[in-house]
N, C-alpha and C positions, 0 to 999 in steps of 0.2 A: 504494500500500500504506500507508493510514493507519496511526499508531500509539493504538491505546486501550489504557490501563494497565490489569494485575489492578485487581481489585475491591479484592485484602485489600493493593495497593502503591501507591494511587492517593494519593501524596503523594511532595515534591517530595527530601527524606532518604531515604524507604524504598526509593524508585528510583534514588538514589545510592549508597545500603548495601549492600540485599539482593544486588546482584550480586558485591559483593567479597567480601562476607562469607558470602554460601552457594552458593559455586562447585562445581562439579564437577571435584577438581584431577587432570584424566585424565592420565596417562602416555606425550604422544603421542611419538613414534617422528624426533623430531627428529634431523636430519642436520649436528654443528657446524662451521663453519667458522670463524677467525680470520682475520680480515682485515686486513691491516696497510695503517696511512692511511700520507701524505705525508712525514707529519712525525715516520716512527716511531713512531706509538702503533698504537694496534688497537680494533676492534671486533668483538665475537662477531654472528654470524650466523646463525640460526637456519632450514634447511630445513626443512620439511615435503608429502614426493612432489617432488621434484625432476625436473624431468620437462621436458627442452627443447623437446620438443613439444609443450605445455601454455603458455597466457597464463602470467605471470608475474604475483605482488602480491607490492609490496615495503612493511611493514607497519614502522609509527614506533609507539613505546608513549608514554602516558604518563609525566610526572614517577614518577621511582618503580621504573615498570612493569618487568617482564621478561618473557620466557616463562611464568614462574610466574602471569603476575596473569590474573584467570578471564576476563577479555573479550578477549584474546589467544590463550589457547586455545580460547573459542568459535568466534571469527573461525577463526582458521587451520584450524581442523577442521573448520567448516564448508563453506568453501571447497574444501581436498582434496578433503574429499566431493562436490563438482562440478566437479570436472573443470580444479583450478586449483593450480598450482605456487606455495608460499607462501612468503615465507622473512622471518621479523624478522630488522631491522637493530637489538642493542643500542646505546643509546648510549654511552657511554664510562661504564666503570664499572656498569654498571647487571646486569651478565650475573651478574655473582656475583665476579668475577673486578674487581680494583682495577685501570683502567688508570695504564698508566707516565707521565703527565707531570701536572705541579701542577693545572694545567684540568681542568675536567670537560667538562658539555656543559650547553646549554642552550634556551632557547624558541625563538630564533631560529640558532642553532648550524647551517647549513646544509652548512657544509661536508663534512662529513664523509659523510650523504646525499646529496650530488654527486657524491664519492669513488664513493660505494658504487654507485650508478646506472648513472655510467659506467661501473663492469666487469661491469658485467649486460651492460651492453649491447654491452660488448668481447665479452662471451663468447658469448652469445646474439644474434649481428647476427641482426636481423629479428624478432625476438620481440615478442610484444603484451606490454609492462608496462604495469601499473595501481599506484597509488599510494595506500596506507588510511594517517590519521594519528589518533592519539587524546587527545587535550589538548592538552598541549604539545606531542604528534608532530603534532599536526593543525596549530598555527599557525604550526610549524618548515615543514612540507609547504607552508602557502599562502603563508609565504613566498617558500622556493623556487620555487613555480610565478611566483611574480610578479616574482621578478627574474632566470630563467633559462627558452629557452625550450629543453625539451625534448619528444623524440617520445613523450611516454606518450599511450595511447590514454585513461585516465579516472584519474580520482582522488577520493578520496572523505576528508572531515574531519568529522572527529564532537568535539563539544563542546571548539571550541577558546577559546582566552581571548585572543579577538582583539585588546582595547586590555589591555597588563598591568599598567599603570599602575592602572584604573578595577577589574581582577580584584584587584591586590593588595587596594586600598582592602573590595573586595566581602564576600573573603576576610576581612575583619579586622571581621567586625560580627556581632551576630547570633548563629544558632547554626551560621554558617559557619564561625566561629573555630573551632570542631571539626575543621573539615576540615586547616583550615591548622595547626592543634597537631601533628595525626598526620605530616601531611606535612614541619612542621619537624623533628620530633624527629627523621625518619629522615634528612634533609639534613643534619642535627646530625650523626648517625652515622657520616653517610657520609664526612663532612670527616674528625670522627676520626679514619677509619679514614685516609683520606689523608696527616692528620698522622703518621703510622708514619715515612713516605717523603720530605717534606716540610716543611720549616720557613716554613709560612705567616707567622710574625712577621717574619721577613725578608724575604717575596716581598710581600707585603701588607699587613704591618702586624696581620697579625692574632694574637693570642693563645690557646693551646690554652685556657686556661681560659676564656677570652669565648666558648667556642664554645657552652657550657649555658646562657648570658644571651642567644642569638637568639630570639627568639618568635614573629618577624614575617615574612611574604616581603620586606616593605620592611627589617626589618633586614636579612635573610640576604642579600637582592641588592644592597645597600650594604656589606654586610662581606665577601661571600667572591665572589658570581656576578660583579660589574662588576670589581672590580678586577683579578680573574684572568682573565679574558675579556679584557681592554683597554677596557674601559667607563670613562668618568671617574665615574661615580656611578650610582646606580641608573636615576634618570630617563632617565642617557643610555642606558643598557641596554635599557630596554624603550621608550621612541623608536623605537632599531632595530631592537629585533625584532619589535614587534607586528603581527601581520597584516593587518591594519585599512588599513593605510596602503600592502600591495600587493595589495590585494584588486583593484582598475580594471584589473590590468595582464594577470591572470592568462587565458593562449587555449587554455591543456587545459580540455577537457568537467571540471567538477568538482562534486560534489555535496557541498552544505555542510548538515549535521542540527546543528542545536541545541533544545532545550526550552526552552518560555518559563519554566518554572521552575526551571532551572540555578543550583544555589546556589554556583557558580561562578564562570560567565560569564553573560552576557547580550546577548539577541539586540540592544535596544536600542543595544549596540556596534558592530551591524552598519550600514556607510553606505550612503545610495539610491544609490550610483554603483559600485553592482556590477559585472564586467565580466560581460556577453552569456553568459557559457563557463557560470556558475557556475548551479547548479539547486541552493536553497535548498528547506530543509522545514523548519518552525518547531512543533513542534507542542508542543498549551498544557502537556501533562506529560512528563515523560521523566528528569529528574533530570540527572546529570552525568554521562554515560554510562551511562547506565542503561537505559530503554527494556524495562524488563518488562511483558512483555502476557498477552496470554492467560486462565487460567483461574486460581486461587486460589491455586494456586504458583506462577505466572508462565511466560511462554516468551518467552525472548530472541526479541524482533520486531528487533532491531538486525544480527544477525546474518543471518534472512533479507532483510532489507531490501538489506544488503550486495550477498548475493550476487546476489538479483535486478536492482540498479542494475549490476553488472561485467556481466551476462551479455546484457546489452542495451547495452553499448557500443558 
């Protein structure tokens, strides 16, 4: 299932745009659950058709992302619609809902997705789960497959930012600064809002009012993501989380989609020493999750593409 872009989106921002910015924000009939991790915090949980008789997909959002964001609830409602039990895992903080401890979460943040995994799978013995990631969920996901081996029957990554080191630098040039502005200001936010609960000058060194002076991913992951994580600095941050470096290991079937014009990531990130598991599709437009095809308004080809990879597992 090739992808060829609309006619009127056949550029590498308007396939990154048009889908955030002219979403269909349908109402879907989500079923919540709170889920409390290890270590006392929690994460919201997001059903849709819960159904133990139905494959399961357990779905990672983007930085950012929640249920609200439009390529989430394309996926999951597409999905439903054939025959498939779906349920996002927020990440910490991300639901709407501020979680309780000073950390957040992050690229390579796997824990918590392990948490969650495992009581699918408590709960559900013998259930066919699949695994969708979308950014940061996606390079969070190839991490985990690559340093845990679990029974998932497939998994799927869509535009992840394999080496984060080489996506910060990416992000900071260009008219990608765009992207990384929006994305900072709402990490800005979100600390803010942390700061309520939280005396970051004291855990980190950080000050509330240096929090309007970040601009950068290499700032904000040097001032607030590495130090509160247990990182010594940012480089050593994204070190270990970059996917890049457990892509060889990874023996779930996984299909990995990126755009050669991601003004994000870059496939060139990708190393010839892929593991056998991994079914790669590069195709020359698509954006950053993006992948609008079809006719002059576009149709999500990312979404059928999805479902037609799970249902051939």
């Amino acid at each position: 299932m090739d992808f060829k872009p609309s006619k009127l989106l056949a550029n590498r921002h308007l396939q990154t745009l048009y889908p955030a910015l002219f979403h269909r924000n349908s109402k879907l009939p989500f079923e919540i659950e709170t889920f409390t991790l290890s270590d006392g915090d929690f994460v919201d949980c997001y059903w849709l058709g819960r159904d133990t008789s139905k494959s399961i997909v357990i779905v990672f959002h983007g930085l950012g992302g929640s249920y609200r964001s439009g390529y989430i609830g394309r996926t999951m409602e597409t999905l439903s619609r054939n025959g498939f039990s779906t349920v996002l895992m927020h990440f910490r903080g991300c639901s709407g809902r501020i979680n309780l401890h000073p950390r957040a979460y992050h690229s390579g943040d796997t824990g918590d997705a392990l948490e969650w995994i495992e009581e699918v799978f408590r709960r559900y013995e013998g259930a066919r789960v699949h695994l969708i990631g979308f950014s940061l969920g996606a390079n969070m996901l190839l991490k985990l497959l690559g340093t845990h081996k679990l029974p998932i029957v497939s998994a799927i990554a869509i535009s992840p930012p394999l080496d984060l080191a080489l996506c910060a630098d990416r992000i900071n040039s260009g008219f990608s600064r765009f992207y990384q502005s929006i994305m900072i200001q709402n990490l800005n936010r979100f600390v803010l809002q942390k700061f309520q609960h939280h005396d970051y000058e004291k855990l980190i060194g950080l000050k509330k009012h240096e929090v309007a002076q970040i601009k950068t991913f290499w700032e904000f992951d040097e001032r607030y993501t590495a130090p509160i994580h247990g990182f010594d600095n940012a480089k050593h941050y994204y070190k270990d989380s970059s996917a890049l470096y457990y892509l060889p290991s990874i023996a779930t079937p996984t299909l990995l989609i990126m755009a050669q014009d991601d003004p994000v990531t870059c496939i060139d990130f990708v190393p010839p020493n892929l593991s056998s598991s991994i079914e790669v599709e590069f195709p020359t437009q698509g954006g950053h999750v993006g992948f609008v095809g079809g006719g002059a308004f576009g149709v999500y080809w990312l979404s059928k593409r999805i479902v037609e990879y799970l249902l051939n597992s």
